[in-house]
Structures are given as C-alpha cells and as structure tokens.
DRENTIBA-87417 format. One record per residue (C-alpha): x, y, z; residue number from 1. Coordinates in steps of 0.2 Angstrom, whole numbers, plus 5000, padded with zeros to 4 digits. Example, Ala and Ser with C-alpha at 12.3 -4.5 7.8 and 13.67 -1.06 7.14 Angstrom:
<rs>
+------+------+------+-----+
|    u |    v |    w |   n |
+------+------+------+-----+
| 5062 | 4978 | 5039 |   1 |
| 5068 | 4995 | 5036 |   2 |
+------+------+------+-----+
</rs>
This chain:
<rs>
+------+------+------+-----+
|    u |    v |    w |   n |
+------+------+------+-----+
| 5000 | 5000 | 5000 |   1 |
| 5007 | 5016 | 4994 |   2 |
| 5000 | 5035 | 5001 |   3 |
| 4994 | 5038 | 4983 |   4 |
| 4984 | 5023 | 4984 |   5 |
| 4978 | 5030 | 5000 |   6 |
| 4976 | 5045 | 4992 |   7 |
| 4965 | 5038 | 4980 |   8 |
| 4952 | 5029 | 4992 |   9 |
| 4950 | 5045 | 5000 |  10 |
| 4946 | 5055 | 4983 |  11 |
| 4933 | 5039 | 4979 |  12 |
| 4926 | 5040 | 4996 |  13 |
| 4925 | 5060 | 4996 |  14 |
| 4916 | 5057 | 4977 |  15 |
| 4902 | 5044 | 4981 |  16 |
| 4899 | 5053 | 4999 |  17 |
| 4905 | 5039 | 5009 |  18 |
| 4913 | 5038 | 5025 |  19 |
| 4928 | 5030 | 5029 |  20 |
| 4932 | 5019 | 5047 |  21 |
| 4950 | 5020 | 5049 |  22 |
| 4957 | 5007 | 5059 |  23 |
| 4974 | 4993 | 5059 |  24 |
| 4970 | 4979 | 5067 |  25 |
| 4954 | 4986 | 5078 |  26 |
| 4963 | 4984 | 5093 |  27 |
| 4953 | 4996 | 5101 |  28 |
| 4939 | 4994 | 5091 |  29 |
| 4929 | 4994 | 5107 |  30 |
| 4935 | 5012 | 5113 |  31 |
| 4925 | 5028 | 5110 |  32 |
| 4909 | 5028 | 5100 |  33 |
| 4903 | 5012 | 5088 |  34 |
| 4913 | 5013 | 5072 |  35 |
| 4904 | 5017 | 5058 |  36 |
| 4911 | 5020 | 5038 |  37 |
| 4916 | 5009 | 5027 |  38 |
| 4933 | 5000 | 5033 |  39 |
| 4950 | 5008 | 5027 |  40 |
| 4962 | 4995 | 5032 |  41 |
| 4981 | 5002 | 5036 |  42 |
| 4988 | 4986 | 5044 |  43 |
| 4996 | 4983 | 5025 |  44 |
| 5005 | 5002 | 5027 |  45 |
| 5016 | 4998 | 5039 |  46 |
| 5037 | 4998 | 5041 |  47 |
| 5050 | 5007 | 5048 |  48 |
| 5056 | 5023 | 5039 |  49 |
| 5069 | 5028 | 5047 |  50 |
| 5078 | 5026 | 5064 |  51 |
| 5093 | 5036 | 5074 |  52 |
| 5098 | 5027 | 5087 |  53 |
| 5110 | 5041 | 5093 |  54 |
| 5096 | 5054 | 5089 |  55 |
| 5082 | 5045 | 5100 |  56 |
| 5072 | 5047 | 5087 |  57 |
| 5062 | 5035 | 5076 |  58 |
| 5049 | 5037 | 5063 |  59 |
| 5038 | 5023 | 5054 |  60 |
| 5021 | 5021 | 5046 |  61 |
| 5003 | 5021 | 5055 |  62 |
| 5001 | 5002 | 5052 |  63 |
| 5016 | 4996 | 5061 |  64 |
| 5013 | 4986 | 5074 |  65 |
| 5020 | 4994 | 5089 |  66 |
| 5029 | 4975 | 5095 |  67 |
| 5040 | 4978 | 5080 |  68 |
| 5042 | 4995 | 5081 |  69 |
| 5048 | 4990 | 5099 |  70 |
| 5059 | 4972 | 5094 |  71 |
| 5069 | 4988 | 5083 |  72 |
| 5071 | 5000 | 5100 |  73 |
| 5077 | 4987 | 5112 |  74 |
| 5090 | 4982 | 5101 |  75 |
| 5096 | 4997 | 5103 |  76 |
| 5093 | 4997 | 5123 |  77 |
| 5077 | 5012 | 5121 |  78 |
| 5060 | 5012 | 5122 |  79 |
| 5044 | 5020 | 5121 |  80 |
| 5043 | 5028 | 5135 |  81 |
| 5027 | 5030 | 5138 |  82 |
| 5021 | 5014 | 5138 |  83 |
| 5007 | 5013 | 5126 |  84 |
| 4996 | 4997 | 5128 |  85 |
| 4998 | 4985 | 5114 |  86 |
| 4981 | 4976 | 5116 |  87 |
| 4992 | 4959 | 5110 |  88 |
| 4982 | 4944 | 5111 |  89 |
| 4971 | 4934 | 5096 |  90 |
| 4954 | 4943 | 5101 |  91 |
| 4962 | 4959 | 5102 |  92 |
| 4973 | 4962 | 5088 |  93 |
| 4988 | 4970 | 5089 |  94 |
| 4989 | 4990 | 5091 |  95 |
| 4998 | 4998 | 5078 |  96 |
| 5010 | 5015 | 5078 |  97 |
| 4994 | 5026 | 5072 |  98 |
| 4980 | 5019 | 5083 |  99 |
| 4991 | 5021 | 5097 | 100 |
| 4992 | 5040 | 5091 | 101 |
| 4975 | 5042 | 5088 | 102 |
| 4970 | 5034 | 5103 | 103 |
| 4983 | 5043 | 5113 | 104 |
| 4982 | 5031 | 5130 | 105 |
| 4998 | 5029 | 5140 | 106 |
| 5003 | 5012 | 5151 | 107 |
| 5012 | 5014 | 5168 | 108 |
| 5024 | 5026 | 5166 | 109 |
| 5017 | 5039 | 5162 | 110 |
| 5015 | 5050 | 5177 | 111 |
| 5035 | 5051 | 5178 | 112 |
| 5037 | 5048 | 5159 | 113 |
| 5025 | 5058 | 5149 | 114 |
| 5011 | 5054 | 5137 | 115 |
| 5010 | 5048 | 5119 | 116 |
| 5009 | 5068 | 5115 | 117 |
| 5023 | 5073 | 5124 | 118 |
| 5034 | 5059 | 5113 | 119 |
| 5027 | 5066 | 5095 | 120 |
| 5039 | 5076 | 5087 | 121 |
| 5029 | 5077 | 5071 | 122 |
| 5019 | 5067 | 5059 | 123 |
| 5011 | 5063 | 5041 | 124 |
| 4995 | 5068 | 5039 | 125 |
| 4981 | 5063 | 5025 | 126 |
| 4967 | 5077 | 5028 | 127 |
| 4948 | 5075 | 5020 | 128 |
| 4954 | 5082 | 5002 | 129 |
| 4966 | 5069 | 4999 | 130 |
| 4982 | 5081 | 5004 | 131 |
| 4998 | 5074 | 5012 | 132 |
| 5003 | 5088 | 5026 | 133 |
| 5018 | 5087 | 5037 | 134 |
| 5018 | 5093 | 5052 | 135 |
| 5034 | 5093 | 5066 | 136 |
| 5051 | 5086 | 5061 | 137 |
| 5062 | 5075 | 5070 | 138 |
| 5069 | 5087 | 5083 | 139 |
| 5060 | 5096 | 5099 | 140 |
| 5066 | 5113 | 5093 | 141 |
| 5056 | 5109 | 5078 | 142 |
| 5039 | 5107 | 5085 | 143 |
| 5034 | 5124 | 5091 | 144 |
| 5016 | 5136 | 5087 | 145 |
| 5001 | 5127 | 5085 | 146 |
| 5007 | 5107 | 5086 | 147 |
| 4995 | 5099 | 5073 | 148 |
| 5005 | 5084 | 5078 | 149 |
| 5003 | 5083 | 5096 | 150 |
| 4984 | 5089 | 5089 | 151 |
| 4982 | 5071 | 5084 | 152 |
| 4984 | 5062 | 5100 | 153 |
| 4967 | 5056 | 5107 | 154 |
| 4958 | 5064 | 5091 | 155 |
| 4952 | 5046 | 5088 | 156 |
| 4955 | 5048 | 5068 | 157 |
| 4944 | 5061 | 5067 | 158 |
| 4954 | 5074 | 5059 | 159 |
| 4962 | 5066 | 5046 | 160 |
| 4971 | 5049 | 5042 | 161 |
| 4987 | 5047 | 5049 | 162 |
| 5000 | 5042 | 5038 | 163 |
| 5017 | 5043 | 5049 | 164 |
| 5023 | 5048 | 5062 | 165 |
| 5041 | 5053 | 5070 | 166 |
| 5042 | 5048 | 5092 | 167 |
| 5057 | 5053 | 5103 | 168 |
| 5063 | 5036 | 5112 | 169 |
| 5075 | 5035 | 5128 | 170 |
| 5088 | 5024 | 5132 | 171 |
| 5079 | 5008 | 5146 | 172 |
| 5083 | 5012 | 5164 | 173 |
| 5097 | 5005 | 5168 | 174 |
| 5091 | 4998 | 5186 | 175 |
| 5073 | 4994 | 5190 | 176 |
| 5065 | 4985 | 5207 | 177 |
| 5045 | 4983 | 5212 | 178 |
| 5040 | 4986 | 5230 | 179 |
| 5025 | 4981 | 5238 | 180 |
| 5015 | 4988 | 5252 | 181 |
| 4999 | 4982 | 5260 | 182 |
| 4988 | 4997 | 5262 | 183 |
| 4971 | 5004 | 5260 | 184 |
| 4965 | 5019 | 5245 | 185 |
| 4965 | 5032 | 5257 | 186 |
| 4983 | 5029 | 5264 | 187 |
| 4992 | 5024 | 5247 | 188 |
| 4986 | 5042 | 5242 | 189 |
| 4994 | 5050 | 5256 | 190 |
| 5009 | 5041 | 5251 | 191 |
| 5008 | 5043 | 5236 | 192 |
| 5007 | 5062 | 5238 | 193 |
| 5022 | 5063 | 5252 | 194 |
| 5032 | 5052 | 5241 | 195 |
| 5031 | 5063 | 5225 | 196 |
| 5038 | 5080 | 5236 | 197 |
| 5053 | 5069 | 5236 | 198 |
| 5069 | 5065 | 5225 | 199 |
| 5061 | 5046 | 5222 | 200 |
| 5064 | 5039 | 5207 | 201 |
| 5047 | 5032 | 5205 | 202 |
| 5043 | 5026 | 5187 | 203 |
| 5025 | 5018 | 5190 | 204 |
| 5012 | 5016 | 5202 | 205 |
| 4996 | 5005 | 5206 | 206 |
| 4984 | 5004 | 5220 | 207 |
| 4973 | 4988 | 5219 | 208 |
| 4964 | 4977 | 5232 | 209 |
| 4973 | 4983 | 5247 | 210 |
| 4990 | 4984 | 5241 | 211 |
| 5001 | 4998 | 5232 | 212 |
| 5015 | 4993 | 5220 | 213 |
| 5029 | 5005 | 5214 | 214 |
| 5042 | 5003 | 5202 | 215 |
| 5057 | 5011 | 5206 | 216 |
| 5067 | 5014 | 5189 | 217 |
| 5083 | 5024 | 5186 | 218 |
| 5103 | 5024 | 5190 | 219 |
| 5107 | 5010 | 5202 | 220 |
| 5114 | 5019 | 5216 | 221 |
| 5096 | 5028 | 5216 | 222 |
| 5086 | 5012 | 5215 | 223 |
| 5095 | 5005 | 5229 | 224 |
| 5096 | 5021 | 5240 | 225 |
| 5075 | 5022 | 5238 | 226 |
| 5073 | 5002 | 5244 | 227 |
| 5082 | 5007 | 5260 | 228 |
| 5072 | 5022 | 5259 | 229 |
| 5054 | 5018 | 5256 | 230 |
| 5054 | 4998 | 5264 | 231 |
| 5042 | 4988 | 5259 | 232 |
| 5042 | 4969 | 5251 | 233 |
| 5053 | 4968 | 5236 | 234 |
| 5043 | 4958 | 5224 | 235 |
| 5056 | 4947 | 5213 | 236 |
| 5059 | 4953 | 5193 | 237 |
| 5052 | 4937 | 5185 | 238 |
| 5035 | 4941 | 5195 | 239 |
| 5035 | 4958 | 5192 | 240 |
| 5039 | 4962 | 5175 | 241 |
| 5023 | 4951 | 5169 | 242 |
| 5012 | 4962 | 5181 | 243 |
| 5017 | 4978 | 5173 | 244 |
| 5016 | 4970 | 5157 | 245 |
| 5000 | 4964 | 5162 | 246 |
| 4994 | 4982 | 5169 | 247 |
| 5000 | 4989 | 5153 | 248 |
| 4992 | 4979 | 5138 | 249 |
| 4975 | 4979 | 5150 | 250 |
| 4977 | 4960 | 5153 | 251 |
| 4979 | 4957 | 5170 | 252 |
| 4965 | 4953 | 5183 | 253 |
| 4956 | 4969 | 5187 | 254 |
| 4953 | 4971 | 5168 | 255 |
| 4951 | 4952 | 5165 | 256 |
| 4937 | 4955 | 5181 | 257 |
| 4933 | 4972 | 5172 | 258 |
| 4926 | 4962 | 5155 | 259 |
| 4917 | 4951 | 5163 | 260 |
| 4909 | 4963 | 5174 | 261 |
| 4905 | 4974 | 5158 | 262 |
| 4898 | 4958 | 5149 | 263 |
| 4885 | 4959 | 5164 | 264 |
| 4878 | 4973 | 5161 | 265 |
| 4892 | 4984 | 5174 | 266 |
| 4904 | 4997 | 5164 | 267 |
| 4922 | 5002 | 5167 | 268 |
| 4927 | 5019 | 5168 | 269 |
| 4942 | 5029 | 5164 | 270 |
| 4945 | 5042 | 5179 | 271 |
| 4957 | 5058 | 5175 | 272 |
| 4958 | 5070 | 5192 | 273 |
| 4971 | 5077 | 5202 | 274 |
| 4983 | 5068 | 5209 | 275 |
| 4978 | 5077 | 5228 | 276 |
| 4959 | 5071 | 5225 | 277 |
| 4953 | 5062 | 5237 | 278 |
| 4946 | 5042 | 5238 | 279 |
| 4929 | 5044 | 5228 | 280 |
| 4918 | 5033 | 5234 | 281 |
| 4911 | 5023 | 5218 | 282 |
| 4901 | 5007 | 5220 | 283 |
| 4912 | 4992 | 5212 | 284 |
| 4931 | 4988 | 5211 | 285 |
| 4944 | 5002 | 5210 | 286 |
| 4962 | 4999 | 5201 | 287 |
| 4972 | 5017 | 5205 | 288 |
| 4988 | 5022 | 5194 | 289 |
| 4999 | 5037 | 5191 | 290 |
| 5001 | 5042 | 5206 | 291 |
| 4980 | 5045 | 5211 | 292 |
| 4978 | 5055 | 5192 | 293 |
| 4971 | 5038 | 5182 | 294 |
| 4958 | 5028 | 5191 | 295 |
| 4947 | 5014 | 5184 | 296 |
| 4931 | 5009 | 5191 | 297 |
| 4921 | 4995 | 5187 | 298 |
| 4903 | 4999 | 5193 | 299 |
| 4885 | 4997 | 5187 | 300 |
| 4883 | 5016 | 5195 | 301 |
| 4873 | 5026 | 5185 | 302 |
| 4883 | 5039 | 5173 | 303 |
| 4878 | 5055 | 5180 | 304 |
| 4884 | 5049 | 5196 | 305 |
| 4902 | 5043 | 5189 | 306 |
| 4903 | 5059 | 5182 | 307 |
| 4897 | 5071 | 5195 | 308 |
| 4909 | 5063 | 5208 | 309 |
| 4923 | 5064 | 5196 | 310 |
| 4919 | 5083 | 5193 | 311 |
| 4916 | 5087 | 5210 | 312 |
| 4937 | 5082 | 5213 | 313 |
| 4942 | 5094 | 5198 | 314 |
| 4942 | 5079 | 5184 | 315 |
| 4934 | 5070 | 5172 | 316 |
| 4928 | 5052 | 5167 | 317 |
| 4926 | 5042 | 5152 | 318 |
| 4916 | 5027 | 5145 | 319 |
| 4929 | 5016 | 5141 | 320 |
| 4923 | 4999 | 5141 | 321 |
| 4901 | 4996 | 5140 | 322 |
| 4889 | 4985 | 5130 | 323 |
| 4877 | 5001 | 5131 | 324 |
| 4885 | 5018 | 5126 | 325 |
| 4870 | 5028 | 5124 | 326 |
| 4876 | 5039 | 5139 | 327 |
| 4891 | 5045 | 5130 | 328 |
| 4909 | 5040 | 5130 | 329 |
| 4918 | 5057 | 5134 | 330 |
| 4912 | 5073 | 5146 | 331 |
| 4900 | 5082 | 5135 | 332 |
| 4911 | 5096 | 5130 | 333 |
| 4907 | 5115 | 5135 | 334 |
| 4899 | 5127 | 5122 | 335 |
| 4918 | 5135 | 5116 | 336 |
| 4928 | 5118 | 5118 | 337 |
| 4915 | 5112 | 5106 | 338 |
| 4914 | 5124 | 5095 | 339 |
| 4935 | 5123 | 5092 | 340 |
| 4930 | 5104 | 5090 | 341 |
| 4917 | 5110 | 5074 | 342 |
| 4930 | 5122 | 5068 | 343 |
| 4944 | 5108 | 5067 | 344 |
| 4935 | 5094 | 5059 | 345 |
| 4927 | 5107 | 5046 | 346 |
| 4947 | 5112 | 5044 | 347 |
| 4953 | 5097 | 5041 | 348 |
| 4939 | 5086 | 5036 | 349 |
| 4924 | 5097 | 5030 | 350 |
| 4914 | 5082 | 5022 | 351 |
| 4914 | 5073 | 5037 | 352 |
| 4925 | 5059 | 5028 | 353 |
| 4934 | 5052 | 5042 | 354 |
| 4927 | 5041 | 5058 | 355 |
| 4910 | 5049 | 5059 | 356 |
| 4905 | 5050 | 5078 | 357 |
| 4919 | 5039 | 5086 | 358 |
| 4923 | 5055 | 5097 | 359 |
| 4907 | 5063 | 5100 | 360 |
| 4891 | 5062 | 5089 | 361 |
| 4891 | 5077 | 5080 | 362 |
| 4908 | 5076 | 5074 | 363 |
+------+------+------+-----+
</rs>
C-alpha cells in the first residue's frame, strides 16, 4: 500500500459521499463511540522509515505494529517511554503506531514519563481532500506554534488519516526493582502524595485490592538508596515484570474481572483527576495508577453519578469499556471547547469523511 493509493480511496470516498472507518488491526475497536464507515484497512501500510539510534528518534508508518516498532528500540537498549498498551492477544489484535496516536492512551509510566503527545515530534498527515501535510520534524526545537502533531493524539482519527509519524525514544533504565506495600485507597494516596515532594525515582504506580505497588526505575545507586528508603516487600523481577506488562496491555486481573463485569451489564470507567483528590467513593472495584491521576472503576453506577463525583474532585471520566453507550463516552464538552472541536474537523475534514461520531456524535 502506497499514500497515493491511499490518496485515492480517500478521493473515491469523498466522490460517492462515503465515509471511511480507519482502523489497523481494531485493537481498540471497542474504545470511543461504535465505528461506523466503510473499513479503510492500514495494517498493509506499515514499516520502519527511518531510525537514529543516537538521535532517539524513530519514525515509521501508521500500520506498524507497535511490537515491531519495539523488537527495533530494544536492540538498541530504548524504548517508548510511555508505555502505550499493545492490546496483543488473538481477540484483540495488535495495536499499531497510528491507533496508538490516535487513541493517545499511555501504560504505567506515564506520570513520571509523559504521554503519547509529549513523545510526538511530528507526523504525516492525510486530511479529507486527499492532501499529504507534514507537520513537526524529527527534533523538539522543531515542534513549536500550533502542534497539529501533538493535535492528533486522542483525536480518535477524526481529523484526518494518519499516515506517519516521528516519536522521541529514551535509552531503558538502567536499574529497575517493584516494591510492595499492604495498604488501603486512602493511605496509598497520602503516600503517594508525600512520596512525589521527594527526589524518588518512582517510574510507576498501582493501588489495587489493598495493596500499592511501585516501580522504582533509574541509576542503580538511586534504585538501591530508595529500597532502603521507602521499605516495603521487594517483589522478585520474574513476578513483576509480567504484572506491569499485564497492567499495561489491560490483561491482567482487574481488567480480565473488568470484562466480565461489563459483559454483565456493569461498565468500566476511565477516571482523570488530580493527583491530591481524594478516595471517591464509587460502588464496584477500583484499580488506581499514576500516582492517584488515572483511576478505573468497574461499577453498574449510573453515569451522572460517575461523572458528578469525578467533577466534584476537579476531573473528568470516560466510558471506556460498555455494551450500552448511549450515555456518552467522553464529558460532554462545553459550548467554546465544542465549537473549536466543529471548527477543526470542518478544517481538516469538511465532508465529514473520516470516523464519523467515534469522538462525540456530532463530529
């Protein structure tokens, strides 16, 4: 698959007044609203275009798979960073480079290491007249002004169709140990809290069923300075990589309980607040990362509820895994956030070509 081929299925959609459902493997199928279009398959435009190891820099089409994009980094000793979820498994598909843009969602490390946006140095764009823009470069002091490229992250597709994209990698920590601490919500928050005033070098964080994990990441004199430091159980490597690995691709027991729980008629939610909020007390189980700023709940609490309690502590909750969606995945947006929104997608895609409704409805 070329981009003038590409080019071509837009200008054929855009002709017949089609709409177009961009997706790679449809790892993430089930996130945002149902998708809608006929399919636009990028899984066949995929490869490595260019990679500079000393540069941290690597850039490669939308369609490749982010395990090979990886397989290439750690060969080098880097990494992305951020941690996005891979969604691996037979049911799941694979996520690819441009679904992890689109969908902008980070894994573990993201409280100390940044998002998917923050690691975007610029990108390949295919916008609803069948024009190939490029946006960034492949250094920071190139992405300055308005950032179409970090623009993309979360926009779900519906701006354009990605075509490539350029991500700043970093060099694997060179030590990394997992601690664990039997405590409640309320108290791991106040640790939590306490411990991020201080020169820690804490890489990850999760709260679940009465115990708090933390990965310590870094220089090896720092790793070993914040065991003595912080105590706790030190959970051995060979147990805890598949634990972060697990918390990362969305595989491990909370989401495994999480589906099930959804299949019943329950929904999970996807909570963004402060990292000082408070415990919200939700009905259902509660999985807590980055430090108290991302937390999951798995509840069959009516909408309005999820989301007034989310509000009422200075953030924001999202629909991210139900059979029903009717109550809407994101917040409803206010009257000149949506307007921007409108503005945007009429920029970029004024027939409406690209993933009609998979942010919000009228978009």
């Amino acid at each position: 698959m070329t981009i003038e081929q590409l080019q071509e299925r837009i200008k054929d959609a855009a002709a017949r007044g089609a709409t177009l459902e961009i997706h790679g493997h449809r790892s993430k199928a089930f996130y945002g609203q149902p998708p809608g279009g006929e399919a636009l398959d990028m899984s066949g435009f995929s490869g490595i275009s260019s990679y500079e190891p000393s540069e941290l820099v690597v850039t490669a089409k939308a369609g490749t798979a982010i395990t090979e994009l990886e397989a290439l980094l750690a060969e080098q000793g880097q990494h992305l960073a951020f941690e996005p979820p891979r969604f691996q498994g037979s049911e799941r598909g694979r996520g690819t480079l441009g679904g992890m843009v689109a969908a902008g969602l980070s894994g573990p490390a993201r409280a100390s290491s940044g998002s998917v946006r923050d690691h975007i140095l610029g990108l390949t764009l295919l916008n609803g007249r069948a024009e190939a823009m490029s946006f960034g470069g492949t250094v920071m002091k190139n992405v300055a002004g308005y950032d179409v490229s970090r623009l993309m992250a979360g926009s779900l597709g519906v701006l354009g169709l990605i075509a490539e994209v350029s991500i700043k990698v970093l060099p694997r920590p060179v030590a990394s140990t997992t601690l664990r601490f039997e405590m409640d919500q309320a108290q791991a928050l106040r640790e939590l809290n306490r411990w991020g005033g201080q020169p820690l070098p804490i890489q990850a964080s999760a709260w679940w069923d009465g115990a708090l994990i933390l990965r310590l990441a870094g220089a090896q004199a720092a790793v070993t300075a914040a065991v003595r430091s912080l105590g706790g159980e030190t959970i051995p490597q060979d147990l805890a990589l598949p634990f972060w690995e697990g918390l990362r691709d969305q595989s491990d027991e909370f989401f495994q309980g999480a589906e099930r729980a959804v299949q019943g008629g329950a929904r999970l939610w996807r909570l963004s607040l402060p990292q000082t909020a408070p415990v919200l007390h939700l009905s259902g189980e509660q999985l807590v990362e980055w430090g108290g700023a991302q937390r999951w709940v798995t509840s069959a609490q009516p909408p309005a509820q999820v989301r007034e309690a989310a509000a009422a502590a200075g953030g924001h909750a999202t629909l991210f895994r139900a059979l029903d969606k009717s109550p809407g995945v994101f917040s409803p947006l206010s009257t000149p956030l949506l307007r921007i929104h409108r503005e945007l997608k009429k920029s970029f895609d004024p027939q409406g070509l690209f993933n009609p409704g998979r942010l919000y409805p009228d978009l």
